[in-house]
mmCIF file as gemmi writes it, N, C-alpha and C atoms, coordinates in Angstrom:
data_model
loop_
_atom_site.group_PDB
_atom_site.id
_atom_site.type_symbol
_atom_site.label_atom_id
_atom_site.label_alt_id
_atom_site.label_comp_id
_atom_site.label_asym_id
_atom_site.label_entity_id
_atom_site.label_seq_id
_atom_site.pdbx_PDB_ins_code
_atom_site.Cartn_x
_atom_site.Cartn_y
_atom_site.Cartn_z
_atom_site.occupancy
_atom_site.B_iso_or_equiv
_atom_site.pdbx_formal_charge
_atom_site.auth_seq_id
_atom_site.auth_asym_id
_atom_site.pdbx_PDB_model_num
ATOM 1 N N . UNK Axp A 1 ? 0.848 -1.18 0 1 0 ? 1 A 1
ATOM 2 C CA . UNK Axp A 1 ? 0 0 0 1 0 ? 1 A 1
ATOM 3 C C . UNK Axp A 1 ? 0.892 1.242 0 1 0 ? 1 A 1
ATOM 4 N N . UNK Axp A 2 ? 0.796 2.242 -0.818 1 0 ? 2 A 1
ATOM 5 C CA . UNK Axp A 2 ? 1.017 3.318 -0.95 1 0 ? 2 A 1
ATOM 6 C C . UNK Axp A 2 ? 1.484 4.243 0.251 1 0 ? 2 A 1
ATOM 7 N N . UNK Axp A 3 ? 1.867 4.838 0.811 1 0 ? 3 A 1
ATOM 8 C CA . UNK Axp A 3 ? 2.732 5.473 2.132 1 0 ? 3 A 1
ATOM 9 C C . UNK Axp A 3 ? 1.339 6.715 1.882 1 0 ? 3 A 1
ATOM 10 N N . UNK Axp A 4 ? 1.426 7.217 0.329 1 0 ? 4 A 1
ATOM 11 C CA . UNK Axp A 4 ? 0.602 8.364 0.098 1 0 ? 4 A 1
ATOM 12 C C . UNK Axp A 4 ? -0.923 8.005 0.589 1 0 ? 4 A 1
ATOM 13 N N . UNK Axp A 5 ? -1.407 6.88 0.579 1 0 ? 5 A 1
ATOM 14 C CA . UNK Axp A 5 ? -3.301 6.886 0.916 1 0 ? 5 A 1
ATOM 15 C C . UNK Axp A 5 ? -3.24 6.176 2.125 1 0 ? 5 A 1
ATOM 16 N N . UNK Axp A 6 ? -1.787 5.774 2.723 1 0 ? 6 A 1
ATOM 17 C CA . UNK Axp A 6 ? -1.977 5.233 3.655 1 0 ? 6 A 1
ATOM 18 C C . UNK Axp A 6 ? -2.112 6.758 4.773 1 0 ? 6 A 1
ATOM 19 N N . UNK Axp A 7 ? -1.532 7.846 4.505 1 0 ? 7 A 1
ATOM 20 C CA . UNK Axp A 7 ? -1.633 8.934 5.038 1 0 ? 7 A 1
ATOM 21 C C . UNK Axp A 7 ? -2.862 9.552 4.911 1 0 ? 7 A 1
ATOM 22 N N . UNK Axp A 8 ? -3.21 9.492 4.232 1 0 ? 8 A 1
ATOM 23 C CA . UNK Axp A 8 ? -4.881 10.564 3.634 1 0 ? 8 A 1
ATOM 24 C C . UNK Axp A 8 ? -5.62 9.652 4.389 1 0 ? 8 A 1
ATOM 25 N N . UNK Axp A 9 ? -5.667 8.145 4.024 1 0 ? 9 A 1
ATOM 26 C CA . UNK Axp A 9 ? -6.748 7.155 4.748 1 0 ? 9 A 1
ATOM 27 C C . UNK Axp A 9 ? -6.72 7.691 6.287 1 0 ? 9 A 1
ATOM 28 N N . UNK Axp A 10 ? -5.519 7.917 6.768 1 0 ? 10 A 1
ATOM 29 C CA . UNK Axp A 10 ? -5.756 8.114 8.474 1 0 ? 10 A 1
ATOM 30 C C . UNK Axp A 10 ? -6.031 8.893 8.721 1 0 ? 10 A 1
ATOM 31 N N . UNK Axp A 11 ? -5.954 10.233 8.303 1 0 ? 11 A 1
ATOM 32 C CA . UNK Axp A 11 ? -5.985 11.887 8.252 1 0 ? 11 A 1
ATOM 33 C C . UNK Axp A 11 ? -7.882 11.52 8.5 1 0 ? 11 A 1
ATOM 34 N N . UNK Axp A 12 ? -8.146 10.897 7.405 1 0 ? 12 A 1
ATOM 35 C CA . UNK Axp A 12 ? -10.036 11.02 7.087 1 0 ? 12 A 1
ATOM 36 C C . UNK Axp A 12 ? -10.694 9.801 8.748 1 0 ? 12 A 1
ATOM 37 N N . UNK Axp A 13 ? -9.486 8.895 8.584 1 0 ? 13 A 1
ATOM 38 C CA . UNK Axp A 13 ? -10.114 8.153 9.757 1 0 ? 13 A 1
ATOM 39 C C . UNK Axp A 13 ? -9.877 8.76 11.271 1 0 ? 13 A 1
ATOM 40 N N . UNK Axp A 14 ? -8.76 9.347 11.518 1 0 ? 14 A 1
ATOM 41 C CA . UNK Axp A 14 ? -8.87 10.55 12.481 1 0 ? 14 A 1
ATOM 42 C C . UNK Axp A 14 ? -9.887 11.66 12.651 1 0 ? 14 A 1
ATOM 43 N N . UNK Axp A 15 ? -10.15 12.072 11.647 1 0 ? 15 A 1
ATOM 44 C CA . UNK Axp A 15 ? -11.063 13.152 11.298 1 0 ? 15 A 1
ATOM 45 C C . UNK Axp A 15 ? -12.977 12.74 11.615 1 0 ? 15 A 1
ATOM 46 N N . UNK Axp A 16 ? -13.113 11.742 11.188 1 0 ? 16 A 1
ATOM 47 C CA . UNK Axp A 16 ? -14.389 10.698 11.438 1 0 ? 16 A 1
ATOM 48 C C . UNK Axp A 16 ? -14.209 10.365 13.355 1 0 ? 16 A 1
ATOM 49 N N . UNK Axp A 17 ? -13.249 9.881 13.618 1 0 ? 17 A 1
ATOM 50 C CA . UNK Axp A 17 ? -13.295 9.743 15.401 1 0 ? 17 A 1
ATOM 51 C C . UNK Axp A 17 ? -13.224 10.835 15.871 1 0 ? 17 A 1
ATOM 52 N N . UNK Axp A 18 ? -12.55 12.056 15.064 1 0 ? 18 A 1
ATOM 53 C CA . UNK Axp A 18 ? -12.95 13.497 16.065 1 0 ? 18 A 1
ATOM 54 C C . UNK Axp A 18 ? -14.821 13.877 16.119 1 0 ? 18 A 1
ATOM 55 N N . UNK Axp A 19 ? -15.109 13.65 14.846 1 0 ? 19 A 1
ATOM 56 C CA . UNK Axp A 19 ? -16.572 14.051 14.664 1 0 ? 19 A 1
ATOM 57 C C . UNK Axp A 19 ? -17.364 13.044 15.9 1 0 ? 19 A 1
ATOM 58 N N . UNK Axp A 20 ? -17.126 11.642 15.806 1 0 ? 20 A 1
ATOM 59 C CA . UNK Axp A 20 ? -17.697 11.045 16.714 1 0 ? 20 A 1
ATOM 60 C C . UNK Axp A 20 ? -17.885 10.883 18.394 1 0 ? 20 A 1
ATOM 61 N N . UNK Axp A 21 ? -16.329 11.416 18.682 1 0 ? 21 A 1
ATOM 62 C CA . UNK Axp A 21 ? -16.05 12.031 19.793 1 0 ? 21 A 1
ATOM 63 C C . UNK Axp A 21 ? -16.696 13.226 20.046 1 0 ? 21 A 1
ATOM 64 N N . UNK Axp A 22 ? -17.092 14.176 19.043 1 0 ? 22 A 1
ATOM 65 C CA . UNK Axp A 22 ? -18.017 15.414 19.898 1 0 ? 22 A 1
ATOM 66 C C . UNK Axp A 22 ? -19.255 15.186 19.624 1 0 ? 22 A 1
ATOM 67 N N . UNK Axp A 23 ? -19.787 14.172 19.085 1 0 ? 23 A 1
ATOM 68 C CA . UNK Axp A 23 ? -21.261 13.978 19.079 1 0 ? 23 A 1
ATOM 69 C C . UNK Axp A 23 ? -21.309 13.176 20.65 1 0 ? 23 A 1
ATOM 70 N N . UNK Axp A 24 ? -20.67 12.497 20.738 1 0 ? 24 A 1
ATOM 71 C CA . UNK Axp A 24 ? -20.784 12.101 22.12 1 0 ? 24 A 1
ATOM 72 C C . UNK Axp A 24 ? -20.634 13.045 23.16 1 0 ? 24 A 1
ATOM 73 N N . UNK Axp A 25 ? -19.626 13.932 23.305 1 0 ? 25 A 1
ATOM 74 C CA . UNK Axp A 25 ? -19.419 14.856 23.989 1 0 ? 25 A 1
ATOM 75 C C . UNK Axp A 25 ? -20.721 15.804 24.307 1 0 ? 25 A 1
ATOM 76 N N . UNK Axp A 26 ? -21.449 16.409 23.062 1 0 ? 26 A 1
ATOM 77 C CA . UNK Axp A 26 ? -22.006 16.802 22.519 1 0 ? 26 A 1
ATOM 78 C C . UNK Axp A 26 ? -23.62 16.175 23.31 1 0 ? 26 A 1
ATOM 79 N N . UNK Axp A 27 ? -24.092 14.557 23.401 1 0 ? 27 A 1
ATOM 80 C CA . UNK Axp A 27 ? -24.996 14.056 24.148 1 0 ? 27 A 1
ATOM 81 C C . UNK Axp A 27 ? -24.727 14.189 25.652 1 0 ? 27 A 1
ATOM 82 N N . UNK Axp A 28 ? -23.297 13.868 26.206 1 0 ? 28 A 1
ATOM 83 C CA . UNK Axp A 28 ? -22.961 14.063 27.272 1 0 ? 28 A 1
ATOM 84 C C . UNK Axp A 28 ? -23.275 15.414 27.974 1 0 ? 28 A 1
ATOM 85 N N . UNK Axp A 29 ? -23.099 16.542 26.939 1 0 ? 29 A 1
ATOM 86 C CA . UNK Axp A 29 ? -23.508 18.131 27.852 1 0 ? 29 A 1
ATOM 87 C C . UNK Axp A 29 ? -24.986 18.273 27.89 1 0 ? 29 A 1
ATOM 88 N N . UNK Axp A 30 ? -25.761 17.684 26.879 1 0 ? 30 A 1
ATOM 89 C CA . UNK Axp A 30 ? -26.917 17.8 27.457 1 0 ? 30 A 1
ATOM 90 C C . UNK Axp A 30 ? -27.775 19.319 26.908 1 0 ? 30 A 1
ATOM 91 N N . UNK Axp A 31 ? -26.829 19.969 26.425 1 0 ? 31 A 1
ATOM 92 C CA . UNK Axp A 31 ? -26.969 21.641 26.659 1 0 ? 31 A 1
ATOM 93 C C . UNK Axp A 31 ? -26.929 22.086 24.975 1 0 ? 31 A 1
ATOM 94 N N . UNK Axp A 32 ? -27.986 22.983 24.984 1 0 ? 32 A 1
ATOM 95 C CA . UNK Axp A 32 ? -27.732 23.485 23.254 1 0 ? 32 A 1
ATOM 96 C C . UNK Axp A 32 ? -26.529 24.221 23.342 1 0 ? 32 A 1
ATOM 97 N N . UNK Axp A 33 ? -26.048 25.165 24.212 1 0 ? 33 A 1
ATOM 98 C CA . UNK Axp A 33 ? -25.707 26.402 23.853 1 0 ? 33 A 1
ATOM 99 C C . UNK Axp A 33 ? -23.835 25.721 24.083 1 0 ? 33 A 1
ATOM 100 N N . UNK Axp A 34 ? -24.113 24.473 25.076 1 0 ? 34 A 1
ATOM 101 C CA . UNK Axp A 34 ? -22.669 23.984 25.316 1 0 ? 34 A 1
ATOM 102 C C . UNK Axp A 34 ? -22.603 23.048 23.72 1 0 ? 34 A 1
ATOM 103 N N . UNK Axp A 35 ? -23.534 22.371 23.046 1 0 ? 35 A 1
ATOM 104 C CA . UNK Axp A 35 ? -23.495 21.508 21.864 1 0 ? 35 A 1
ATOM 105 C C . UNK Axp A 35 ? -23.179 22.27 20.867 1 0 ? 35 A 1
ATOM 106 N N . UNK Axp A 36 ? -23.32 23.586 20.764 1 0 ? 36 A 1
ATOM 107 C CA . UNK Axp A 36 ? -23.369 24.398 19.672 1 0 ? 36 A 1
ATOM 108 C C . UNK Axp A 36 ? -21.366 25.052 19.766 1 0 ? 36 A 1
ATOM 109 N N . UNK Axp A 37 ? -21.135 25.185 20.913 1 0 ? 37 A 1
ATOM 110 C CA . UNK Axp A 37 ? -19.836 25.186 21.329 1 0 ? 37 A 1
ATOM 111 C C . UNK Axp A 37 ? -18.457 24.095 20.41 1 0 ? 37 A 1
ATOM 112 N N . UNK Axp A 38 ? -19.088 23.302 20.548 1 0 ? 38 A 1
ATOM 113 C CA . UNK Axp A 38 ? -18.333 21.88 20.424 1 0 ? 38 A 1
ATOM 114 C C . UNK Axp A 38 ? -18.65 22.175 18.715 1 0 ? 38 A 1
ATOM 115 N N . UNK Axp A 39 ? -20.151 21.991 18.332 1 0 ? 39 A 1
ATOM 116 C CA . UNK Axp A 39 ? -19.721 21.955 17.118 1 0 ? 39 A 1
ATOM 117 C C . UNK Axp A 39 ? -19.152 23.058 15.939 1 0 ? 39 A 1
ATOM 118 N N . UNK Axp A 40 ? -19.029 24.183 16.954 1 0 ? 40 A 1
ATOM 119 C CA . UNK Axp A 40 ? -18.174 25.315 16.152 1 0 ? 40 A 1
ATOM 120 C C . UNK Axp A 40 ? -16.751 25.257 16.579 1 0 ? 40 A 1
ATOM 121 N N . UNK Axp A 41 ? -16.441 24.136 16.825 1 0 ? 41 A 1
ATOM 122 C CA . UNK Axp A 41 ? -15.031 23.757 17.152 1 0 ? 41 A 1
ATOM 123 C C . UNK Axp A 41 ? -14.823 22.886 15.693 1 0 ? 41 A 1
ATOM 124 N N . UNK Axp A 42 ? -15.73 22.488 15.249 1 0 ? 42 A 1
ATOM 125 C CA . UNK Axp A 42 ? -15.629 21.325 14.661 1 0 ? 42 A 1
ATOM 126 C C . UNK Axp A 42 ? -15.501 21.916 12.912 1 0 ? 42 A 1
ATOM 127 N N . UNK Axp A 43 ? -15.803 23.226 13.139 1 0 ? 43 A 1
ATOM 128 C CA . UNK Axp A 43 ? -16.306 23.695 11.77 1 0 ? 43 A 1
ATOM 129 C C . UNK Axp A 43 ? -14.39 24.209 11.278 1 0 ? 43 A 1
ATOM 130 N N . UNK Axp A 44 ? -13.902 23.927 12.163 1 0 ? 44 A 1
ATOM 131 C CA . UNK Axp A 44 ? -11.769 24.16 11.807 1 0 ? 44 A 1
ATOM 132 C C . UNK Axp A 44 ? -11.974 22.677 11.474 1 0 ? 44 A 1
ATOM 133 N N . UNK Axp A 45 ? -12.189 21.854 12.349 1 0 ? 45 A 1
ATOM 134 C CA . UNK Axp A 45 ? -11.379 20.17 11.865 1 0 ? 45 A 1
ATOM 135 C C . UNK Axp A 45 ? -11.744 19.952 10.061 1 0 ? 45 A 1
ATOM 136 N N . UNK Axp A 46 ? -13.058 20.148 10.075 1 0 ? 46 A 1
ATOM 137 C CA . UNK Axp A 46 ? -13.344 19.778 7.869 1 0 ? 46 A 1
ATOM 138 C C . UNK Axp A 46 ? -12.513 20.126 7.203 1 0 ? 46 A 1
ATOM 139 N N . UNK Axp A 47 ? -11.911 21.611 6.881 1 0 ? 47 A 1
ATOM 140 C CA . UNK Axp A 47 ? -11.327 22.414 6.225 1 0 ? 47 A 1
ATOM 141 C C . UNK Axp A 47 ? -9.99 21.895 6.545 1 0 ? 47 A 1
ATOM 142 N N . UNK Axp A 48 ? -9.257 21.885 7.93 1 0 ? 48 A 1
ATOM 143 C CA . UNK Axp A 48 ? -8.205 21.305 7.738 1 0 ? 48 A 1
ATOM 144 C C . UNK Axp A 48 ? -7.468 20.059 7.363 1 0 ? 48 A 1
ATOM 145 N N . UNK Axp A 49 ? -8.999 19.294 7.693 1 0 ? 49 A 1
ATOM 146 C CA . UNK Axp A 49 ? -8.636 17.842 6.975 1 0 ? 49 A 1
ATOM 147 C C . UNK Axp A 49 ? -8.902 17.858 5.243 1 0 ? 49 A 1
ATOM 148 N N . UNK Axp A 50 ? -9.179 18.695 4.747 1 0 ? 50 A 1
ATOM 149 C CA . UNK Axp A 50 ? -9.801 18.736 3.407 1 0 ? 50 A 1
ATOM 150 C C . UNK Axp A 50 ? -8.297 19.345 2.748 1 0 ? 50 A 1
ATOM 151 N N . UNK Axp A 51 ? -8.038 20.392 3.259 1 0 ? 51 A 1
ATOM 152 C CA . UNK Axp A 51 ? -6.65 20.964 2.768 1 0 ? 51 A 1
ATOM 153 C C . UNK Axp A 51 ? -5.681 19.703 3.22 1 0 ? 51 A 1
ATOM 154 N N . UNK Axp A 52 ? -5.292 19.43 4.102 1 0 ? 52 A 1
ATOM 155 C CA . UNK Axp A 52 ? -3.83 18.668 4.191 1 0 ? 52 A 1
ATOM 156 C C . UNK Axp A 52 ? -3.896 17.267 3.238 1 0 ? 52 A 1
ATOM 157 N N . UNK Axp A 53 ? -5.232 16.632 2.957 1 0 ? 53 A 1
ATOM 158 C CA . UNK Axp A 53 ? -5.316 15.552 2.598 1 0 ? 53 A 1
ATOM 159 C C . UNK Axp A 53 ? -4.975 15.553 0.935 1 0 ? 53 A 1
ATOM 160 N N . UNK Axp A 54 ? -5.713 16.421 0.518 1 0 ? 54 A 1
ATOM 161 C CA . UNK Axp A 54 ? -5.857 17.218 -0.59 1 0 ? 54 A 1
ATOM 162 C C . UNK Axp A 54 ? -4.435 17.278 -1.116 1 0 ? 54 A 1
ATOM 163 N N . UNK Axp A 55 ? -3.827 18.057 0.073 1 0 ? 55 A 1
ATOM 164 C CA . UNK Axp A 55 ? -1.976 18.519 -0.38 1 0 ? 55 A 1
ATOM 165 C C . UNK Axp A 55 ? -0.912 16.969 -0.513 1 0 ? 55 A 1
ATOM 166 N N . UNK Axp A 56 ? -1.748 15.685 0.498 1 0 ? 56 A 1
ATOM 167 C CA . UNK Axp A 56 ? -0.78 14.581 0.775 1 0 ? 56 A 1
ATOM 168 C C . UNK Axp A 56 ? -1.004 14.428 -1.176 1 0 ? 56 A 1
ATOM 169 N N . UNK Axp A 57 ? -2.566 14.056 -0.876 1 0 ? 57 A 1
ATOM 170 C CA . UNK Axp A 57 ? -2.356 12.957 -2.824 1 0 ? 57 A 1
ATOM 171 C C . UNK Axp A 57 ? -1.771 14.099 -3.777 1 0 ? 57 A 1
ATOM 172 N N . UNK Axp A 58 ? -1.741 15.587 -4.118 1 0 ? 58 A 1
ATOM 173 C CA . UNK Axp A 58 ? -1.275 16.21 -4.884 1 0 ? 58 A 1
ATOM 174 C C . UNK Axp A 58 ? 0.308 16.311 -4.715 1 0 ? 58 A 1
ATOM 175 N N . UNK Axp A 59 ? 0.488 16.303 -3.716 1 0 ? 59 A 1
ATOM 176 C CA . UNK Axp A 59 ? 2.243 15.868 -3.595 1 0 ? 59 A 1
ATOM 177 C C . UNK Axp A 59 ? 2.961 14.461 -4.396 1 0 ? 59 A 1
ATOM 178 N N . UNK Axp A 60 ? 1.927 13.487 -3.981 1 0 ? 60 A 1
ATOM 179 C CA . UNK Axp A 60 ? 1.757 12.431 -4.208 1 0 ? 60 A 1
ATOM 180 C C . UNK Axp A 60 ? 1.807 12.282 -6.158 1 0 ? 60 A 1
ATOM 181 N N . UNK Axp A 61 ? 0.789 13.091 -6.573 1 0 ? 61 A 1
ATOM 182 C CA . UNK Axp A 61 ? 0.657 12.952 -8.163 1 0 ? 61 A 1
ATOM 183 C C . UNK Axp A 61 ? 1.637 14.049 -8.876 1 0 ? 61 A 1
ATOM 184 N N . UNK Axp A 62 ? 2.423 14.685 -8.203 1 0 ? 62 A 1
ATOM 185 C CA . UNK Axp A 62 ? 2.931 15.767 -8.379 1 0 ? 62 A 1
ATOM 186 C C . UNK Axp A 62 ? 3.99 15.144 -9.827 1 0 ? 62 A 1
ATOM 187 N N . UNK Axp A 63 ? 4.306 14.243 -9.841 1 0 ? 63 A 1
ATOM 188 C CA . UNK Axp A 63 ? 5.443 14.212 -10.525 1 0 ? 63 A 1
ATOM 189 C C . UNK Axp A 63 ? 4.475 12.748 -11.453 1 0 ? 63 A 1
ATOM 190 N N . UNK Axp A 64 ? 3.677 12.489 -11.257 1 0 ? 64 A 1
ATOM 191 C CA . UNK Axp A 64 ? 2.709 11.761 -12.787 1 0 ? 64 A 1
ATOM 192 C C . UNK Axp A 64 ? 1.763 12.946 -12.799 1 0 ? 64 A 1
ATOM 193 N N . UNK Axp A 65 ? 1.484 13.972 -12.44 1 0 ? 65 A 1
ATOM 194 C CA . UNK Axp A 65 ? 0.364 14.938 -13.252 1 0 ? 65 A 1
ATOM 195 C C . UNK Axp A 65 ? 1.394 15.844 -14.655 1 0 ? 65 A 1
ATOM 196 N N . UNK Axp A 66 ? 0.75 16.231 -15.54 1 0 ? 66 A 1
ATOM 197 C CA . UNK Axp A 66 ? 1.213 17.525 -15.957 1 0 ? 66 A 1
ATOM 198 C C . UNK Axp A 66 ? 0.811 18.998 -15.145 1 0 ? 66 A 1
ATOM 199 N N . UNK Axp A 67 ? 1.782 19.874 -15.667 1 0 ? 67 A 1
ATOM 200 C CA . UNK Axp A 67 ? 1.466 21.078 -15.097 1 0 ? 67 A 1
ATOM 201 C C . UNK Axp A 67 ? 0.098 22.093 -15.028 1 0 ? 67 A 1
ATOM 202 N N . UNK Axp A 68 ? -0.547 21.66 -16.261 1 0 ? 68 A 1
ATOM 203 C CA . UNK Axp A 68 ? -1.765 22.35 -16.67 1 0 ? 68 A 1
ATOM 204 C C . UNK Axp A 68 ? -2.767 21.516 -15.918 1 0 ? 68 A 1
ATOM 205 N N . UNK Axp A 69 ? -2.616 19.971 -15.543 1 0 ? 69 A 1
ATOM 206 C CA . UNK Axp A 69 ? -3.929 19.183 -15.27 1 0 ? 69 A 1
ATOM 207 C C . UNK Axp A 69 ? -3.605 19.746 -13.307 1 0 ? 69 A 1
ATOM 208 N N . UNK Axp A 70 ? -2.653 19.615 -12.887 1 0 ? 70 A 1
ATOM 209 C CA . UNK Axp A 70 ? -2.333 20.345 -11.81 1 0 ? 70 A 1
ATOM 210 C C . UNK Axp A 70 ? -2.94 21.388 -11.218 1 0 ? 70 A 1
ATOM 211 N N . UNK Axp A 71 ? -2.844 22.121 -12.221 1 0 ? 71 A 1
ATOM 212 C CA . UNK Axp A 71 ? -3.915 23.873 -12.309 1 0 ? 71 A 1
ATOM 213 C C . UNK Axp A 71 ? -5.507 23.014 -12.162 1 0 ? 71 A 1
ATOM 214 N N . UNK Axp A 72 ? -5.653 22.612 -13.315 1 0 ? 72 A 1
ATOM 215 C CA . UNK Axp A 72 ? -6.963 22.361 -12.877 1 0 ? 72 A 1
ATOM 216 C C . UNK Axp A 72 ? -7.62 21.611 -11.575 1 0 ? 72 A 1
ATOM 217 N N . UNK Axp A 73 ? -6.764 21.056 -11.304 1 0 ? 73 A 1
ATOM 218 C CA . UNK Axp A 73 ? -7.319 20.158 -9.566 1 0 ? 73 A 1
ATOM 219 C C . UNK Axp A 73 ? -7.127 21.357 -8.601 1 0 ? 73 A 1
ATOM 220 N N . UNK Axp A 74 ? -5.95 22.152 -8.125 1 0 ? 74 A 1
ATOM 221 C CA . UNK Axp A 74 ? -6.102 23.496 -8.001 1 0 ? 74 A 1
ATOM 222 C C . UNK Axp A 74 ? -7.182 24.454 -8.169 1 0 ? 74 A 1
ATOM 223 N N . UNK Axp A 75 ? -7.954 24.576 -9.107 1 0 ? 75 A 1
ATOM 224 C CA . UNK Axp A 75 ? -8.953 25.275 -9.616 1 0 ? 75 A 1
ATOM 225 C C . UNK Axp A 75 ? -9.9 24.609 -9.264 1 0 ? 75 A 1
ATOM 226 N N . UNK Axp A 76 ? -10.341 23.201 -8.718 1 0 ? 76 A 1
ATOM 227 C CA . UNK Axp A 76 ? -11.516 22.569 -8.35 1 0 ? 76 A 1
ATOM 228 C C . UNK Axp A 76 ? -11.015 22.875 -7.003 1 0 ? 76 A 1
ATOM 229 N N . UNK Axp A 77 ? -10.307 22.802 -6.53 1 0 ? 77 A 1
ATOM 230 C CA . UNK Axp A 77 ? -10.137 22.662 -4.708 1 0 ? 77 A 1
ATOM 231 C C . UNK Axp A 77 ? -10.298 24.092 -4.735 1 0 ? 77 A 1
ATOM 232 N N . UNK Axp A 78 ? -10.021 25.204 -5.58 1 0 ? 78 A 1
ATOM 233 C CA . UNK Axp A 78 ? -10.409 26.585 -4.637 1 0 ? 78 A 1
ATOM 234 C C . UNK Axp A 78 ? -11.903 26.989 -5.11 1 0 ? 78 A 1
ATOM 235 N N . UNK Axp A 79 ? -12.594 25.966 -5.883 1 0 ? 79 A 1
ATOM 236 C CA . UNK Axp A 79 ? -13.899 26.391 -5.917 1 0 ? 79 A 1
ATOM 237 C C . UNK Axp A 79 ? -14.395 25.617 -5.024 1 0 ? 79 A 1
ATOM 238 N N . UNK Axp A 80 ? -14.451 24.857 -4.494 1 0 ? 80 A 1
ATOM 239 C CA . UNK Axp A 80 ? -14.933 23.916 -3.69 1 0 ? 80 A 1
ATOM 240 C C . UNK Axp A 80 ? -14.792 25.119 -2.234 1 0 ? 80 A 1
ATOM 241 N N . UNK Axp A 81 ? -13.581 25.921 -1.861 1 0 ? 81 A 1
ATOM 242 C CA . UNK Axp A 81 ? -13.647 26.777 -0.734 1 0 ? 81 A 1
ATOM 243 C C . UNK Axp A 81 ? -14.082 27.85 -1.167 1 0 ? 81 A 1
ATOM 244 N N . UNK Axp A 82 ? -14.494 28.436 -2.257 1 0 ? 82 A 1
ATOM 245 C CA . UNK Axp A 82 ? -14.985 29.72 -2.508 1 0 ? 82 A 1
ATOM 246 C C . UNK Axp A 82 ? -16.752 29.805 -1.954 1 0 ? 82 A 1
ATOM 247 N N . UNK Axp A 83 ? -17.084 28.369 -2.69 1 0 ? 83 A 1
ATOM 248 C CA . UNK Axp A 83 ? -18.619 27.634 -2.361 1 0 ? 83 A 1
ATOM 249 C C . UNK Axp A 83 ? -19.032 27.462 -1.161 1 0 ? 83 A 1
ATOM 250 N N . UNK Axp A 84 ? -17.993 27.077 -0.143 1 0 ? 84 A 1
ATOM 251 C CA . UNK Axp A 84 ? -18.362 26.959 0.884 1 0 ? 84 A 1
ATOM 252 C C . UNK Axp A 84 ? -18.356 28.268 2.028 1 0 ? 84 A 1
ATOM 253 N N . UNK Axp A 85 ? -17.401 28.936 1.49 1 0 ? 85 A 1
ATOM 254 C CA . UNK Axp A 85 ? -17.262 30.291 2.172 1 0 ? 85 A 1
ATOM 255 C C . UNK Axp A 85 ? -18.362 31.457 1.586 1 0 ? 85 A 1
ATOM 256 N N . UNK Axp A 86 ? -18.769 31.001 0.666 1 0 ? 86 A 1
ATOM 257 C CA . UNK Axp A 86 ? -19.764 32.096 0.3 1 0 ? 86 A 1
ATOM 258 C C . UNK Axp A 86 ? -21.095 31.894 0.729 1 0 ? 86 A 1
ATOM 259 N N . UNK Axp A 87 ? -21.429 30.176 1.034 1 0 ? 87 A 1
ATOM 260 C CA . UNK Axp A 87 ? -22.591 30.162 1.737 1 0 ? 87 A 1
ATOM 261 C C . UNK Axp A 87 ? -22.617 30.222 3.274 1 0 ? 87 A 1
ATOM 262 N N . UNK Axp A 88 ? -21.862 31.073 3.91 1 0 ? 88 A 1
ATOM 263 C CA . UNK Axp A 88 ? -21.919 31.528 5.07 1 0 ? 88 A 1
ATOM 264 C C . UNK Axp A 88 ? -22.235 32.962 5.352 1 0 ? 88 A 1
């Protein structure tokens, strides 16, 4: 197995036990205003797991992509944050 998806695979499976850990947390407080806490903690973990994972496989294809198809995965990952930042 690849060193490269063996990294992204854990990054996403880390990322899935953080989410699950504050839903529990999250039943444990009991409390909207403490649940709402937790999950605006949570709204950093997506984005950073989306960028680093993103950067492992493009590192990864860096040297089988061309330069132009490069740009374009580039150009999908900053529309993908333009989309999400604009519906806030």
């Amino acid at each position: 197995m690849s060193k490269i998806v063996l990294s992204m695979a854990t990054l996403r499976l880390l990322s899935g036990s953080i989410e699950i850990i504050a839903a529990i947390i999250m039943l444990r407080l009991a409390q909207v205003d403490r649940a709402l806490l937790v999950n605006s903690a949570l709204a950093l973990v997506g984005p950073i797991v989306l960028l680093t994972t993103t950067s492992i496989g493009l590192a990864g294809l860096a040297e089988k992509l061309s330069f132009s198809k490069m740009l374009w995965v580039l150009a999908g990952v900053a529309c993908i944050f333009i989309g999400v930042l604009k519906s806030k």
